[in-house]
N, C-alpha and C positions, 0 to 999 in steps of 0.2 A: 336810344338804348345802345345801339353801337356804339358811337363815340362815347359815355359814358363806360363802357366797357374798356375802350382802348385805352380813355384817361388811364383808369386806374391800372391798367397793364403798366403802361409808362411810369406812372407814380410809385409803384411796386419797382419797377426795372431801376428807379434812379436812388430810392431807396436802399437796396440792392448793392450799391456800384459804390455809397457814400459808409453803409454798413463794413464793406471789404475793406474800401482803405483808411475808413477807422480801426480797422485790425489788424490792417498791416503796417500803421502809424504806431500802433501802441508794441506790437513785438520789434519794430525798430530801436522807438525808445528805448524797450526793457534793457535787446542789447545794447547801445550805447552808456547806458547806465550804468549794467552790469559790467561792461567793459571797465570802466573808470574807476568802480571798485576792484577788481580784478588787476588790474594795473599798481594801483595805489598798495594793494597788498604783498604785491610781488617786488616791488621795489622796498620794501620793509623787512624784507628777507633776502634784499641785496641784488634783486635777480631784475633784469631790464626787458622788456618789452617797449611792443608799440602799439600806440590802444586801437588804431583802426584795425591792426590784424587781429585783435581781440575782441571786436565788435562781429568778428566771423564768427567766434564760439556762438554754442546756445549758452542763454541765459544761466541752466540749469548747471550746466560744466565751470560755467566761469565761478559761479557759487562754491560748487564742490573740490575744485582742482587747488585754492590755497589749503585746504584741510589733508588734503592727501599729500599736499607735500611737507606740510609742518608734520604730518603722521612720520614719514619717512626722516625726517632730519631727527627726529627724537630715536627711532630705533636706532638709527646711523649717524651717532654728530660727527663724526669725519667727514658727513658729505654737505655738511652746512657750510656754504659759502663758497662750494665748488661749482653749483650748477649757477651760470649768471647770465643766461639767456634763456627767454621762453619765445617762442611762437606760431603761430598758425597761419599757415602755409598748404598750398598745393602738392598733396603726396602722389606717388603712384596707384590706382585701385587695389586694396587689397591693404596697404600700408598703412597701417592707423598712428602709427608714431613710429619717429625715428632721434637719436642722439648721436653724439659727439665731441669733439676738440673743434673749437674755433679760433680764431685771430679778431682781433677788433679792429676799428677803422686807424688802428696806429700801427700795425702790424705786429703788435702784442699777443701771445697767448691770453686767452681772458676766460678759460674756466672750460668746461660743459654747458652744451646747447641744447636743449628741448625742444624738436619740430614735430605739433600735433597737427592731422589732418584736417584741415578747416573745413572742411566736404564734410566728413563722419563726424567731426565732434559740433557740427555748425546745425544740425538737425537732431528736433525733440527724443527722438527714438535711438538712440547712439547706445544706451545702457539695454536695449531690449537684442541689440545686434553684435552686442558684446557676450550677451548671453546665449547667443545660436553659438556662437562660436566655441564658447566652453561646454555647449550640450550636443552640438555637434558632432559625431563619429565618423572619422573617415573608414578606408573599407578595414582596417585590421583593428579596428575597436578603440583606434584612439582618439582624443582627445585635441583639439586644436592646440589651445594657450590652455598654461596652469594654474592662472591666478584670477579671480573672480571679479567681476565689474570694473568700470574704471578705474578704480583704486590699483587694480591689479594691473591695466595697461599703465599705468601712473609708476609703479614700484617697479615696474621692468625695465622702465626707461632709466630711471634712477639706480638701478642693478648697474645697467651699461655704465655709468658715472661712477660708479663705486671702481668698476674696474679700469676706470679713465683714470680716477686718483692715483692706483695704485703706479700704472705704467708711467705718468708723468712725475711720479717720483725717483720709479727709477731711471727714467731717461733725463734727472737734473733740472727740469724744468720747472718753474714756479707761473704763478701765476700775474700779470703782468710785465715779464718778462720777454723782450724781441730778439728771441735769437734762434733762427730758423733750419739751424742745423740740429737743436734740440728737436723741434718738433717736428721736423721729421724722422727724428729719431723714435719720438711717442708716438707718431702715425701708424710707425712698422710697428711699436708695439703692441700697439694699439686695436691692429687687426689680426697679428694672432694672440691677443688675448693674454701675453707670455703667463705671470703667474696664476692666472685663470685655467690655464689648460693643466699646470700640474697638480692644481687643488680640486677640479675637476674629476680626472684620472684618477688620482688619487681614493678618490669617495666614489667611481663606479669599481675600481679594486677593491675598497673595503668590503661593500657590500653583494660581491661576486655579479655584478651586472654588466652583460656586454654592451659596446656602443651600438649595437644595432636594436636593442631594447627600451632604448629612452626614452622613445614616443610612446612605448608601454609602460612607463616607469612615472612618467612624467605628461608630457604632450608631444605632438607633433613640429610644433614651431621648435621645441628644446634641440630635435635630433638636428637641427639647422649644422650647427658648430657649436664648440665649446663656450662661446660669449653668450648665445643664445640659451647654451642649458644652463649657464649659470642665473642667468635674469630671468628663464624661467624657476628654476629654485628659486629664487630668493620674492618673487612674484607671488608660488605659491603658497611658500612658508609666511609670506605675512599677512595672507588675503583668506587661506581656508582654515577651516576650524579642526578640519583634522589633515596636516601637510604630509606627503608619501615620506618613507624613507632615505630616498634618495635626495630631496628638498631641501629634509632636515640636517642629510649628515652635509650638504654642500653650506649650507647655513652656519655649522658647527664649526665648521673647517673654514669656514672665511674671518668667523669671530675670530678663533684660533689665530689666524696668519695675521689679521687687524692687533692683535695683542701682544704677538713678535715683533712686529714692526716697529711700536708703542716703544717696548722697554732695547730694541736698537737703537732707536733715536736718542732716547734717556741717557745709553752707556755711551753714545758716540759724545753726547753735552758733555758728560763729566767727564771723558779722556780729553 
């Protein structure tokens, strides 16, 4: 009777041990899988990766992040073709994506860089932690981030891009291009933001709101800097169904300055 008993403990135990890593066999695959798909798409849209760091996503994100970006290049075709790095990578705790200016292995400018936390977005529950964060209240009733589920971490990063385009035009620089005193030139401009901070200003004058109300206006991550309130504007204006005031007029006013620029370039072609 005892050993009868013990069998079946054992037989239960090893049963057990061959159940776990058939599950942890099959969420391997799904990511490698997913990954390869996720790779293959983003190189179709111009943009480079490498599929081991891609095998860090969950399955679920690597499904959903070609959507959210083809979302974004349709509101914004100025920014198609500008972002040509994606990856995930080791961020700081707290940091769930970050963007930028890069160089390539030729010492080339090659676009804007996408680095998502492979920690947060590498785990099932990424979209339920996104959402403490937008329902989350700090103590004076605001609001973390402006823009709703990944989509909305997705379109902030791509806000910073929008604003990479701008400054590496006016600092001459194109894309492919090796010439290192330009891009330090779009580095500085790059972190303050130049024409970002006066279309910013601009739209808390219109609407008589001080800078010390923007985390009220907006979110807490906004009152960061001027880069930040813009990527949250334009985060929230394309993720909630009803976006503040201040969102929309920052929205308004970047279409605006996207539409000068446009018929600049037009008049400079034909002088």
């Amino acid at each position: 009777m005892v050993f009868d008993e013990l069998q079946r403990d054992s037989l239960e135990e090893t049963e057990s041990k061959y159940t776990e890593k058939a599950f942890l066999f099959n969420v391997e695959k799904r990511r490698i899988e997913s990954a390869t798909v996720l790779k293959e798409k983003l190189e179709n849209m111009g943009i480079k990766s490498d599929e081991k760091e891609l095998e860090k996503f969950h399955p679920s994100f690597s499904k959903i992040l070609p959507s959210h970006l083809e979302g974004f290049f349709e509101s914004y075709p100025e920014s198609r073709g500008f972002l040509t790095s994606i990856r995930a990578v080791k961020l700081p705790k707290g940091v769930l994506a970050q963007s930028g200016p890069y160089l390539n292995e030729k010492g080339e400018f090659a676009g804007g860089e996408v680095q998502f936390n492979k920690d947060f977005f590498g785990k099932g529950n990424y979209e339920y932690k996104i959402v403490d964060l937008e329902s989350d209240l700090n103590w004076r009733g605001e609001r973390w981030i402006a823009g709703q589920g990944s989509k909305g971490i997705v379109f902030h990063e791509m806000a910073h891009l929008l604003a990479l385009r701008i400054n590496a035009e006016d600092a001459g620089l194109s894309i492919g291009e090796d010439d290192h005193w330009k891009f330090d030139a779009l580095q500085k401009r790059y972190a303050h933001n130049s024409k970002i901070i006066t279309l910013c200003n601009n739209a808390l004058k219109e609407l008589e709101i001080s800078p010390r109300n923007i985390g009220r206006e907006l979110s807490t991550y906004a009152s960061g800097d001027f880069g930040e309130l813009f990527s949250e504007a334009i985060s929230q204006y394309e993720t909630c169904k009803k976006p503040g005031r201040l969102s929309t007029e920052i929205h308004k006013r970047y279409m605006e300055l996207v539409e000068e620029r446009i018929k600049d370039s037009d008049l400079k072609e034909v002088i």
